[in-house]
Structures are given as structure tokens and as C-alpha cells.
N, C-alpha and C positions, 0 to 999 in steps of 0.2 A: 472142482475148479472154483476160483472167487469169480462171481459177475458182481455188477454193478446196479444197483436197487435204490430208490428213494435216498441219494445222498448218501450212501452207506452200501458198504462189500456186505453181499450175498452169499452163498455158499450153492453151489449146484453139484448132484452129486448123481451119474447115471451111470446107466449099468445098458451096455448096448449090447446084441445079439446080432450077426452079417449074417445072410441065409446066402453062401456061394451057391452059383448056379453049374458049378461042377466039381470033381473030386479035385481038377488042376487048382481052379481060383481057390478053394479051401487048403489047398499044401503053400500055395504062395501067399493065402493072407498068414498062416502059422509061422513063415518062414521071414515076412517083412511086419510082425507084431510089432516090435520098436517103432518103426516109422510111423505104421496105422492108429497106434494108439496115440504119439504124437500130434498127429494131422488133425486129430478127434480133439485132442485136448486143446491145442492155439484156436479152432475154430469153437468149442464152449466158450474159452475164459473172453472170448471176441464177443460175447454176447449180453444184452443186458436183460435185467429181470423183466420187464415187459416183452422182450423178446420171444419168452420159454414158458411164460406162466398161462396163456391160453391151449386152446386147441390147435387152432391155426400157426401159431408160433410152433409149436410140436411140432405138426406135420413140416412147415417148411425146414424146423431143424433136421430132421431127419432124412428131407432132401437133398438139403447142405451135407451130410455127413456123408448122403451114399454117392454124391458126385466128386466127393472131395475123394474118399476110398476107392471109386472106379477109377481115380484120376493116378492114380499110384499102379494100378493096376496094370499089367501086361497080358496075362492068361485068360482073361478076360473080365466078368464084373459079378458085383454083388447085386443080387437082385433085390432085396429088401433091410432096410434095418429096422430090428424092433426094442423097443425103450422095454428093459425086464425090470426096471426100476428108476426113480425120478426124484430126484428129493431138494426141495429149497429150503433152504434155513434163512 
């Protein structure tokens, strides 16, 4: 997704991992992909390069994505998301 950086579009480029906390929440995040990967991407491109480039920004992203995903959820939730890759340009 583009963020927003020093006066100029950034590039954010991640690669997330949801650990379901059962076999259900894993058949329904497979089953609402479109939507979750959506929700994921409006709340990146929502973000600006100060946002995402510390630690603390990390982790609160990461808390933003798993409230945003439980929030989609019916079967019940995700228990953790892990960043498998991070990339700013």
C-alpha cells in the first residue's frame, strides 16, 4: 500500500500471518479472504510512515489489524498476527 512519508508516498509492503484459535475461525477467515484482506489494506494505506517505522508503531499496528479481523469475525477470533515480512520503500 502507498503511506505517506516526509512530503512524499511511501510504499509499505507486508506479509501478515493470523494464528486462528480454532479449526472454525481458520475455515471462516479462508472463506471471508476478500473482506480480511480488505480491512487489512484501508487500515495500512490509513497510515503514515512515522506510524509503522518504530517498534511501538509495529506492535500497535498489529493490534489495529487483530481488532479490525476479530471484528469481522463470528466463529470467534484471531489470537495473534505476526508480520513474516515488512518492507518500506
Amino acid at each position: 500500500v502507498n503511506i505517506t512519508g516526509h512530503d512524499y508516498a511511501r510504499y509499505l509492503k507486508v506479509k501478515v500471518e493470523l494464528e486462528a484459535e480454532s479449526p472454525t475461525v481458520r475455515e471462516e477467515l479462508e472463506q471471508r479472504l476478500p473482506q480480511v484482506r480488505d480491512g487489512v489494506i484501508v487500515l495500512l494505506s490509513s497510515r503514515r510512515l512515522a506510524d509503522v517505522t518504530d517498534f511501538e508503531g509495529k506492535v500497535m499496528l498489529k493490534e489495529a489489524i487483530l481488532e479490525r479481523v476479530n471484528g469481522m469475525l463470528e466463529s470467534g477470533d484471531v489470537r495473534q498476527v505476526m508480520f513474516t515480512e515488512f518492507v518500506v520503500q
